[in-house]
C-alpha positions, -999 to +999 in steps of 0.1 A: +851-903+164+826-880+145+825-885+112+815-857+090+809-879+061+770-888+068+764-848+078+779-838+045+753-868+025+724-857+041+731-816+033+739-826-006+705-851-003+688-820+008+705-798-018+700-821-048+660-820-033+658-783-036+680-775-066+660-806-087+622-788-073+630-753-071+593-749-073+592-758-036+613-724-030+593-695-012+583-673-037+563-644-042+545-653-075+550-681-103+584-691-116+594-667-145+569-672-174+582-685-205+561-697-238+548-734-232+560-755-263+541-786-271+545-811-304+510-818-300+487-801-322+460-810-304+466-789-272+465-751-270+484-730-245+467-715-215+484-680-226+507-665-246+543-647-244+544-618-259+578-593-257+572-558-252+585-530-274+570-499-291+550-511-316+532-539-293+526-511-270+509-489-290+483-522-300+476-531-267+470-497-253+447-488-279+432-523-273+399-520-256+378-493-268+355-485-238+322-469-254+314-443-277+280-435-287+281-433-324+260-462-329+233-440-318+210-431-354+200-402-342+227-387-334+225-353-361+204-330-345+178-324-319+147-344-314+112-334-324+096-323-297+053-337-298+027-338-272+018-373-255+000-381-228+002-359-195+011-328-209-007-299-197-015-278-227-039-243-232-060-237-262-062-198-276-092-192-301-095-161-319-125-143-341-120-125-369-148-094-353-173-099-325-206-114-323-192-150-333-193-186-317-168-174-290-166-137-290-196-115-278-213-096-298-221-061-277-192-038-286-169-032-255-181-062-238-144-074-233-110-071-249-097-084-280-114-108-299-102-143-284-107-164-258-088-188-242-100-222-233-082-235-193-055-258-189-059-291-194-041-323-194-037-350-222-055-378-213-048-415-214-064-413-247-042-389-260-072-363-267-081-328-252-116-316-260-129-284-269-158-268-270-176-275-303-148-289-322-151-320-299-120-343-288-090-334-306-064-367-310-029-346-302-003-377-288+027-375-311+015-347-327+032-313-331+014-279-314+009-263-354-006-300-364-032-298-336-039-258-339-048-266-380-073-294-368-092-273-340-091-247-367-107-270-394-135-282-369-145-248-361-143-233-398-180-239-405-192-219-372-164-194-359-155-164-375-122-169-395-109-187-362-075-190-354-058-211-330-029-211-308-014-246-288+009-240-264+029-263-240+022-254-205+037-280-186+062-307-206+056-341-191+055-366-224+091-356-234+110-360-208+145-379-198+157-396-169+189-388-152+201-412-122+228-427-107+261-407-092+240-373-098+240-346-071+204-337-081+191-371-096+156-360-115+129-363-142+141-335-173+116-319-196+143-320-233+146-283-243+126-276-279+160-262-285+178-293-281+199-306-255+228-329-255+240-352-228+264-330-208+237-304-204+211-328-187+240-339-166+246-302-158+211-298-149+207-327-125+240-310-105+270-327-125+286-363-113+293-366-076+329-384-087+360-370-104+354-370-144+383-403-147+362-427-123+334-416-139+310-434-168+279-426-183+254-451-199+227-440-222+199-463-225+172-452-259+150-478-266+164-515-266+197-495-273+224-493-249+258-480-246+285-471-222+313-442-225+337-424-199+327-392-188+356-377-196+356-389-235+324-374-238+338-340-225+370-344-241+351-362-277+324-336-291+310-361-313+302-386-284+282-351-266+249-364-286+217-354-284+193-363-260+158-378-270+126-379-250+123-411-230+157-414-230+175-429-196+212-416-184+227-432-159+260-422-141+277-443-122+317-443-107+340-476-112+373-472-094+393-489-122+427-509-102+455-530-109+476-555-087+515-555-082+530-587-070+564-597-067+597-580-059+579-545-057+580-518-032+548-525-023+529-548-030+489-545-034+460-531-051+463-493-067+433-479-080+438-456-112+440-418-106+436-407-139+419-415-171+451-433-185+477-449-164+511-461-179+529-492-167+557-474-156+534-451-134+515-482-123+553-497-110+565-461-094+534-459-075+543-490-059+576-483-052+594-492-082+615-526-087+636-536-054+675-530-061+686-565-037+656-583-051+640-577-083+649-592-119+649-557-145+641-585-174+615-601-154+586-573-156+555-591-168+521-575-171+490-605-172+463-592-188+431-607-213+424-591-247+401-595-266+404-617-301+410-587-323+439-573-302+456-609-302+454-613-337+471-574-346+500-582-323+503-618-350+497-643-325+483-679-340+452-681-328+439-719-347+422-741-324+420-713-301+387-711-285+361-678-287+363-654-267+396-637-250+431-645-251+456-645-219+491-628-228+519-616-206+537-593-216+574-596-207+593-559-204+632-559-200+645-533-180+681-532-184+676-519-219+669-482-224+642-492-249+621-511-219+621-484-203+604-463-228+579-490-240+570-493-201+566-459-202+544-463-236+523-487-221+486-478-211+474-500-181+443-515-188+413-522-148+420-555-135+456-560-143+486-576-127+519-566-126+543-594-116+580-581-109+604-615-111+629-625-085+671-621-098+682-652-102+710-647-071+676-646-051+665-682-059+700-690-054+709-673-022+670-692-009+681-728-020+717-720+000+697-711+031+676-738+028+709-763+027+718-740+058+686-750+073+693-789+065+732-789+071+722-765+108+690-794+115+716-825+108+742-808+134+720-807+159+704-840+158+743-853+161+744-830+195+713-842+211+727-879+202+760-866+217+745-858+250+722-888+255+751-913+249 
């Protein structure tokens, strides 16, 4: 006779495995995140749980500031604009009447009473010479400075000279503009000033769209980071440029990962400046009606110390540097769905959509199909080789 009664120990053995590890269930992700607890003093959680709602929405999108260029000093006006070495400059001497150190003295010999030295280039002294006033010091010096020197040198043996200095070709004051450039080059800065969208301009524009987009200005041992779009849309981060100055554009496609009972599941790269959560989850296909948990929206994400501390978490004994925290987003309530809405998505972070509870269920049931189906035909094979 067959008797049912060792099928039926083995399935509840293999139920009373599953139900008693349900860790060992197939799963798309971890088991739903809840806050660790510990008595121990001593040990600090490897992240916190933090539930979203308005007001921890609007900390955490406003939570890392990506550049600005206020720390700049110079950042009032234009820059000075002085000769250095390798600019090409022309001297322009003029006599009060004829018959002086530079101008002839037979009437009609020539026009006007001036002459004008040639070109030259500031050496790597940082002198020009000329004649009879000797090598004239101009690096860092302005074109009126170095016309009242020459001027001075030659009182004692022109004729009421005058001098003029002018910039011929501008190669001491330049900036460099690299990177994700249509037309990367060497600038000569405008007397008039220019500010860092019009070097930009001049070097063709970015090759990317203005949201993937970043430009890093390097002055000195200085350097700072902004998006190109907050310096078009932010006038006060459009700064002057200074000679010697280095801008470098370069494109980040900015991404976050979806995992869990999504549409789709994958990597989606940003396609805009800002990104909310709930754009980030419709782009992927939204939560699945037969599997997904509406309470069980989680977003993982770092922040940095400052952030953690506004939204009141207890950060004693916690270590420098950032802070993991999941947020948790319920769905079934009209207010989740405007706080996933308010939510600003933030490169590098992962959405995890949680399995309904029916879902776990309904996979330990199969799996005690699985066991009960395995045990039944082990008993037929037995059957047959009797």
């Amino acid at each position: 006779m067959n008797d049912p009664l060792p099928k039926m120990r083995v399935a509840l053995l293999i139920a009373m495995t599953t139900l008693s590890g349900c860790d060992t269930l197939p799963t798309g992700g971890p088991q739903l995140p809840t806050q660790p607890v510990s008595t121990d003093p001593q040990v600090i959680l490897p992240h916190f749980m933090v539930v979203a709602n308005p007001s921890v929405a609007a900390v955490a999108s406003a939570g890392r500031d990506f550049g600005g260029l206020g720390s700049f000093a110079s950042r009032g006006g234009a820059a000075d604009i002085r000769l250095g070495v390798g600019d090409v400059v022309s001297v322009t001497i003029f006599e009060a009447a004829a018959g002086g150190l530079f101008i002839p003295g037979e009437a009609g010999s020539r026009a006007g009473n001036f002459v004008t030295i040639p070109d030259q280039q500031v050496d790597r002294r940082g002198t020009i010479s000329v004649p009879y006033a000797g090598q004239i010091p101009v690096t860092g010096r302005r074109p009126p400075e170095v016309q009242a020197e020459i001027e001075s040198r030659l009182r004692n043996r022109a004729i009421e000279p005058q001098v003029v200095v002018a910039l011929r070709d501008q190669k001491a004051t330049q900036v460099s503009v690299l990177g994700e450039v249509n037309q990367p080059a060497r600038l000569a800065v405008n007397p008039a000033g220019e500010r860092i969208l019009d070097v930009i301009a001049r070097a063709g524009g970015p090759k990317g769209q203005g949201y993937e987009s970043f430009v890093t200005l390097q002055r000195g041992p200085q350097k700072r980071s902004v998006y190109f779009n907050r310096i078009v849309n932010d006038p006060t981060n459009n700064i002057f440029v200074n000679p010697g100055d280095t801008v470098y554009v370069y494109r980040e496609n900015r991404s976050y990962v979806i995992l869990g009972a999504s549409g789709f599941n994958g990597k989606y790269n940003f396609e805009s400046e800002q990104m909310t959560a709930a754009e980030g989850v419709g782009k992927a296909g939204g939560l699945l009606d037969e599997r997904a948990n509406p309470s069980a929206v989680y977003i993982y994400r770092t922040e940095p110390r400052a952030v953690a501390q506004r939204l009141g978490l207890d950060l004693t004994g916690w270590p420098a540097g950032d802070v993991p925290i999941i947020y948790n987003f319920n769905l079934r309530s009209q207010d989740g769905m405007f706080t996933l809405q308010q939510f600003q998505l933030r490169d590098k972070d992962v959405i995890f959509i949680g399995n309904a509870q029916a879902v776990e269920l309904a996979k330990a049931l199969n799996i005690i199909r699985i066991g009960v189906a395995t045990v039944n035909e082990g008993n037929s094979v037995r059957y047959l080789n009797r």
